[in-house]
C-alpha positions in Angstrom: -26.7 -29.7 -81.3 -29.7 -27.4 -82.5 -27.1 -25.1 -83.3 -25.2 -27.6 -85.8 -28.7 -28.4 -87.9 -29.6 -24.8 -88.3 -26.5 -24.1 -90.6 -27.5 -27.4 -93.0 -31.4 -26.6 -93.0 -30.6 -23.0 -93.9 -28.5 -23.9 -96.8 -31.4 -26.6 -97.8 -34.0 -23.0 -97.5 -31.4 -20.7 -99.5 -31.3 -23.6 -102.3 -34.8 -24.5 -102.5 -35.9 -20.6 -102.8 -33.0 -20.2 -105.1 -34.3 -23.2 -107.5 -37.9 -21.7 -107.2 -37.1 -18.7 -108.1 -34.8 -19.3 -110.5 -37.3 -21.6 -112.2 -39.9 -19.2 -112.3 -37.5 -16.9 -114.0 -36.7 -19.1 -116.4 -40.6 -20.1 -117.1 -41.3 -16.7 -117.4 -38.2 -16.3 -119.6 -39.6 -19.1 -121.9 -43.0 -18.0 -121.5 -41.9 -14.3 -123.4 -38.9 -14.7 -125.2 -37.4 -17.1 -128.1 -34.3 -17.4 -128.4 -30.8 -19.3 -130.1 -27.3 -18.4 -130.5 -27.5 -19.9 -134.1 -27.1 -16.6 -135.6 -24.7 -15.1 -137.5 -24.2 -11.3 -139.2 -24.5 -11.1 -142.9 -24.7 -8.0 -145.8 -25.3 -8.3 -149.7 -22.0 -7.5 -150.3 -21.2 -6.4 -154.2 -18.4 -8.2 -156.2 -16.6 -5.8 -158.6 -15.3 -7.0 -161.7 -14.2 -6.1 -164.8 -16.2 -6.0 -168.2 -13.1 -5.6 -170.4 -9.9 -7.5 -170.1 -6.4 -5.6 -169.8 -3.7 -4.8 -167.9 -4.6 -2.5 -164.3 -3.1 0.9 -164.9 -3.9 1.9 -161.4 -5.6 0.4 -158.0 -7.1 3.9 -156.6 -8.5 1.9 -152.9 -6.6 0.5 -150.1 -7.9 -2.7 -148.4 -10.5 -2.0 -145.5 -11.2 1.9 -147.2 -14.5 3.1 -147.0 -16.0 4.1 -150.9 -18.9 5.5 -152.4 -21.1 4.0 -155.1 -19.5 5.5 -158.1 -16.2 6.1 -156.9 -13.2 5.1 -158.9 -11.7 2.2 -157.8 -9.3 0.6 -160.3 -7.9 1.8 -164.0 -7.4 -0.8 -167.1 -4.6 1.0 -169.1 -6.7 2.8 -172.4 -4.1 3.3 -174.4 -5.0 0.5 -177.2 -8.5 1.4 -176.6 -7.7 5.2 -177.8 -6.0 3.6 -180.7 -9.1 1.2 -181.7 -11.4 4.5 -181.3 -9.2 6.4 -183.6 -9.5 3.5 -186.2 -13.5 3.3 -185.3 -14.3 6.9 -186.2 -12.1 7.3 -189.2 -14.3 4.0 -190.4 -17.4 5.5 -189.6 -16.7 8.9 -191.4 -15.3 7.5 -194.2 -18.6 5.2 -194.8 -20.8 8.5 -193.7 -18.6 10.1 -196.5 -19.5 7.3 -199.0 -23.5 7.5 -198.0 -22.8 11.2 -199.2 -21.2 10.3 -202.2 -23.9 8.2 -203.1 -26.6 11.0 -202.7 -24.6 13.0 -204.5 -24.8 10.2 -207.6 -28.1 9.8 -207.0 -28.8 13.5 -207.5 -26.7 13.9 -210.4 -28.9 10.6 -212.0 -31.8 12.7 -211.3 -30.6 15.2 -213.4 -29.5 13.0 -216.3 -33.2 11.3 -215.6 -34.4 15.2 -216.3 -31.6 15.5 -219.5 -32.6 12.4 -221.2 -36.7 12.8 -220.7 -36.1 15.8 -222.0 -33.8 13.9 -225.2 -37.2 12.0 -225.4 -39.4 14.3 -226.3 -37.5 15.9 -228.6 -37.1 12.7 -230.6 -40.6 12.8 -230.8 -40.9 16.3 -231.9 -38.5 15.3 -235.0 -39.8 12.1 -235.4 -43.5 14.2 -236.0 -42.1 17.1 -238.1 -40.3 13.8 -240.0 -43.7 12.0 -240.6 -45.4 15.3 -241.7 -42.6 16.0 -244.7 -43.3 12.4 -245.6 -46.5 13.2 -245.8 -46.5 16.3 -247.5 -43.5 15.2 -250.0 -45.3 11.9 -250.5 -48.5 13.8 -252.0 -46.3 15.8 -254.3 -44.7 13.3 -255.7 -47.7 11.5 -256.1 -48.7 14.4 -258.4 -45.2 15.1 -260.2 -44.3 17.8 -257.8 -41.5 17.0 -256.3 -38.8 14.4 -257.7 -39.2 10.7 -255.9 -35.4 11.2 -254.8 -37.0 13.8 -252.2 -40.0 11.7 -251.2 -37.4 8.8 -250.6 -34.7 11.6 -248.5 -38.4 12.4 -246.6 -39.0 8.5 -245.7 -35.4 7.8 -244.6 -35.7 11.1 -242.5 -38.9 10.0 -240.8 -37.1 6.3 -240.0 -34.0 8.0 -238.6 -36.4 10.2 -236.4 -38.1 6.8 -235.0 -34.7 5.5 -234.5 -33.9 8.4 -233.1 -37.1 8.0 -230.0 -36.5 4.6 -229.4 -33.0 5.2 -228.7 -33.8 8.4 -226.7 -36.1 5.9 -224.8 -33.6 3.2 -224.2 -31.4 5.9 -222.8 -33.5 7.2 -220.9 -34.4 3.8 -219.5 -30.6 3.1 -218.6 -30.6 6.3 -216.5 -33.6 5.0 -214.7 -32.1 1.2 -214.1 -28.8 3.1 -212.9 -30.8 5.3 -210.8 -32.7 2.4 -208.5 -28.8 0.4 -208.6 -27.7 3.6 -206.9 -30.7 3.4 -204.3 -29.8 -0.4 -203.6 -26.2 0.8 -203.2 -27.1 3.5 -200.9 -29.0 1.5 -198.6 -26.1 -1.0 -198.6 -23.4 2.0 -197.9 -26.5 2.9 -194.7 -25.9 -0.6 -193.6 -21.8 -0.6 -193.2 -22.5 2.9 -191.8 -24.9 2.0 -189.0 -22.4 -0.8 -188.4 -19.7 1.6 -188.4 -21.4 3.4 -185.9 -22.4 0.7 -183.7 -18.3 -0.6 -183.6 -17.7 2.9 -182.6 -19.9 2.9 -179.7 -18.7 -0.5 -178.9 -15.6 0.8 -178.7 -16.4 4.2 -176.4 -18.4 1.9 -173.9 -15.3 -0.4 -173.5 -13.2 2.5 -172.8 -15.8 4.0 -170.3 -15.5 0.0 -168.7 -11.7 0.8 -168.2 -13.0 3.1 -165.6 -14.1 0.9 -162.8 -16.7 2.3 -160.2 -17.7 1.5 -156.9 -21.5 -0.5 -157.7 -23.1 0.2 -154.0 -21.2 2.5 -151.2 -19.6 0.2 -148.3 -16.2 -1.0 -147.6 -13.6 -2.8 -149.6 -12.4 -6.2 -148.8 -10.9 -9.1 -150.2 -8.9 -6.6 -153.0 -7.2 -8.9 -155.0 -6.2 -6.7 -157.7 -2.4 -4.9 -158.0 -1.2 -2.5 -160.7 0.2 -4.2 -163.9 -2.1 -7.5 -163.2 -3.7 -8.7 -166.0 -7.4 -9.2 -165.8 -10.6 -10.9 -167.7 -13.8 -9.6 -167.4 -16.1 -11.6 -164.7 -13.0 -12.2 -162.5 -13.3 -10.4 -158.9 -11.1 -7.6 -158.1 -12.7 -7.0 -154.9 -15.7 -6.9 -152.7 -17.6 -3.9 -151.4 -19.3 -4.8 -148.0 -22.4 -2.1 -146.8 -22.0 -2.6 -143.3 -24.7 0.4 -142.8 -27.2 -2.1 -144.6 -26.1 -5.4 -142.5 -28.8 -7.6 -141.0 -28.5 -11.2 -138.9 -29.7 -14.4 -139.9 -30.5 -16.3 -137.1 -31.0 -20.2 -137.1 -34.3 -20.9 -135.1 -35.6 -25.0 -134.3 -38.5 -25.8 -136.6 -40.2 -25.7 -132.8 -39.7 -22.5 -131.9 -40.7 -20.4 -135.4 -44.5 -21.2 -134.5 -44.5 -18.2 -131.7 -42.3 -15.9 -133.8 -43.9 -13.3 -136.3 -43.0 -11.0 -139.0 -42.1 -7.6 -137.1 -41.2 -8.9 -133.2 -38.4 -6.9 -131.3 -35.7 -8.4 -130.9 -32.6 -8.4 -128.5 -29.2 -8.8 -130.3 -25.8 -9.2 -128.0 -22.6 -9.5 -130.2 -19.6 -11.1 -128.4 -17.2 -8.7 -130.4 -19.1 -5.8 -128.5 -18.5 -7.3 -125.2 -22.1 -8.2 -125.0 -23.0 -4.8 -125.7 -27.4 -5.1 -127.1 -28.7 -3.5 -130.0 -31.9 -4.0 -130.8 -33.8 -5.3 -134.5 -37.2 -6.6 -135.4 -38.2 -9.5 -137.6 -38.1 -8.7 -141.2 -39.0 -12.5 -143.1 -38.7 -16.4 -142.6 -36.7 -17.9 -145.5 -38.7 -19.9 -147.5 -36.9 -23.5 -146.3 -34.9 -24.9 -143.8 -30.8 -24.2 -144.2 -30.6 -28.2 -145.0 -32.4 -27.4 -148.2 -30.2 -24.9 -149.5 -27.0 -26.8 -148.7 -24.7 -28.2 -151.7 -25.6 -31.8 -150.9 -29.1 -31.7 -149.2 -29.6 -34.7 -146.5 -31.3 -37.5 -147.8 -33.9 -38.7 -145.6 -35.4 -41.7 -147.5 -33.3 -44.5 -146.0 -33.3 -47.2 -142.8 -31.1 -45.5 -140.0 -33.4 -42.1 -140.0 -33.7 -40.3 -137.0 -35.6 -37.5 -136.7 -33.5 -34.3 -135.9 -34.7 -30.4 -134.9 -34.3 -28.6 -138.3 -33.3 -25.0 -138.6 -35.1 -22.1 -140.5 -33.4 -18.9 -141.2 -34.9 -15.6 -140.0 -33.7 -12.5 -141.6 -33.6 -9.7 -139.0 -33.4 -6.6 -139.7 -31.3 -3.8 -136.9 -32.7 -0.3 -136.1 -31.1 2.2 -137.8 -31.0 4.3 -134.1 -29.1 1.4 -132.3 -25.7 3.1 -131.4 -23.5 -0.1 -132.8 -25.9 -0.5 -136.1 -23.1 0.5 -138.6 -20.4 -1.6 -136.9 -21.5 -5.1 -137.4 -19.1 -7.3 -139.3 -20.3 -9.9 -141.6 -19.7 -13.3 -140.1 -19.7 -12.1 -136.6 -21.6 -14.5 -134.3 -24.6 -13.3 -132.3 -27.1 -14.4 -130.0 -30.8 -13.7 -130.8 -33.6 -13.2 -127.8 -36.9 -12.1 -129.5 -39.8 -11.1 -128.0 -42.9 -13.1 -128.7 -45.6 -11.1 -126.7 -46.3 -9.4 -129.9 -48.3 -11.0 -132.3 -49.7 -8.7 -134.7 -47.7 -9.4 -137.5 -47.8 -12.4 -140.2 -46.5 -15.6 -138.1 -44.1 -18.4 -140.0 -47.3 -20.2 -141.6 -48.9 -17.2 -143.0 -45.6 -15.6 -144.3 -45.4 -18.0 -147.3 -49.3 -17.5 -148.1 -50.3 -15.7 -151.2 -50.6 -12.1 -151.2 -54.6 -12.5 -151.8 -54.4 -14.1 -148.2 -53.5 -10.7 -146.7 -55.7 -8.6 -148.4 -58.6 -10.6 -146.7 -57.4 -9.8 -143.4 -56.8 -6.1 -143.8 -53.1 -6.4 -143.4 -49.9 -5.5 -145.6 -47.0 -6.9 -145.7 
């Protein structure tokens, strides 16, 4: 009979120890870690697209290939580029040609300037020896000298010299007037050359664009771009995912964010590792809850509310030395244990304090 109770009041020991300790590990557990399987892995993945539109001449990446920012990856066909360049420098050496031609008019307007300044002052030179023979005959025949035929041939001679300047001078002023019409031209011609120029270099930087490079290094996924497809510029060819640069975003309850702090280790176990850990820090607290950033945020404001746990994302970041750091897939779930015994960093309500606030405690951020 003894023998029969010893077996039940055993079992009721084993339990009771079993609960006790079990609930002292999980106190303890609380007490020092915080934790959710809300998390998921996630990268800034680059979107490649093309700046020209065309036809693809070749796709130079297979799906899932690791590139390098800069590298190749796809080829518009160039071939009516080429043709447009062609066209684009013949326009611009032709007009560089005619901004030539036009200094050339210039300098020879210069010289005719020169020619008919010089036609000026010759006029007056005649125009003086004329009015001294007037002069001179003038007296004489005044006196009986001379007959007044010759005084008169002396007067016409003086009036043709005086026609003579002004028409120098109106000549001269002609050259002038077509001089400053062939500086208005010129800087006209300078105008459809600079144009010229800038459609040719138009031109060159959309044949560079048929050249398109890698933007970041990573690995390509979702290529959605085949030789002889025609394309548009802004439309995605691919996306280049840096899974060396990849990071977790972990959902935590508005309750649990008041013990966690910028810079806190943290565990990270990744079911497609078998539950292999790396390990990661706190980098920043997003500056809302994940309801707020949603395509149709919840409306609060009516009758039936009832108050539910939000979520705030937590950006955390993984050490570089962790031995699966590079092999994290965006969109992978995780589960997130963080350690909240340190607390030297900025917590959740001092992360979205201003700058000034950190300088007054000595700390950076």
């Amino acid at each position: 009979m003894l023998k029969g109770r010893v077996v039940p009041v055993t079992a009721a020991v084993v339990t009771a120890i079993g609960l006790i300790v079990g609930g002292a590990l999980w106190w303890d557990g609380k007490q020092k870690y915080e934790g959710t399987d809300n998390a998921f892995v996630a990268a800034d993945k680059a979107s490649v697209t093309p700046q020209i539109e065309g036809h693809v001449a070749e796709v130079l990446v297979a799906d899932n290939q690791p590139v390098q920012a800069g590298q190749v990856l796809v080829r518009i066909d160039a071939a009516e580029l080429k043709a447009r360049l062609e066209q684009a420098e013949a326009n611009a050496n032709a007009l560089d040609a005619a901004v030539r031609g036009v200094d050339d008019k210039a300098a020879l307007e210069q010289a005719m300037i020169a020619q008919k300044a010089a036609g000026v002052q010759s006029a007056h030179a005649q125009q003086k020896l004329a009015g001294a023979e007037l002069q001179r005959y003038g007296a004489l025949a005044g006196s009986g000298w001379v007959s007044s035929q010759r005084a008169q041939t002396a007067s016409a001679a003086a009036d043709q010299a005086s026609a003579a300047v002004a028409q120098a001078q109106a000549t001269l002023e002609a050259e002038r007037r077509s001089a400053a019409a062939l500086g208005s031209a010129r800087e006209q011609t300078l105008a459809e050359a600079a144009a010229a120029r800038a459609a040719l270099d138009q031109v060159k930087l959309d044949l560079s664009h048929t050249e398109i490079r890698a933007p970041i290094s990573g690995v390509v996924g979702a290529r959605a771009v085949r030789p002889g497809q025609y394309v548009r510029p802004g439309g995605s060819l691919m996306s280049i995912v840096p899974l060396g640069d990849a990071y977790v975003v972990a959902n935590f309850k508005e309750t649990q964010v008041a013990r966690l702090r910028i810079g806190q280790p943290v565990a990270i176990r990744a079911d497609a590792f078998g539950g292999q850990t790396l390990t990661g820090r706190i980098d920043s607290f997003a500056p809302a809850t994940g309801s707020e950033f949603a395509l149709i945020p919840v409306e609060n404001a009516v009758g039936n509310f009832t108050k539910i746990a939000q979520r705030v994302p937590v950006k955390i970041v993984i050490d570089s030395s962790s031995k699966l750091a590079g092999a994290l897939r965006p969109g992978l779930s995780v589960e997130i244990k963080v350690d909240v015994r340190q607390n030297t960093g900025p917590s959740y309500a001092e992360s979205g304090a201003p700058l000034a606030h950190y300088a007054r405690r000595g700390e950076t951020r």
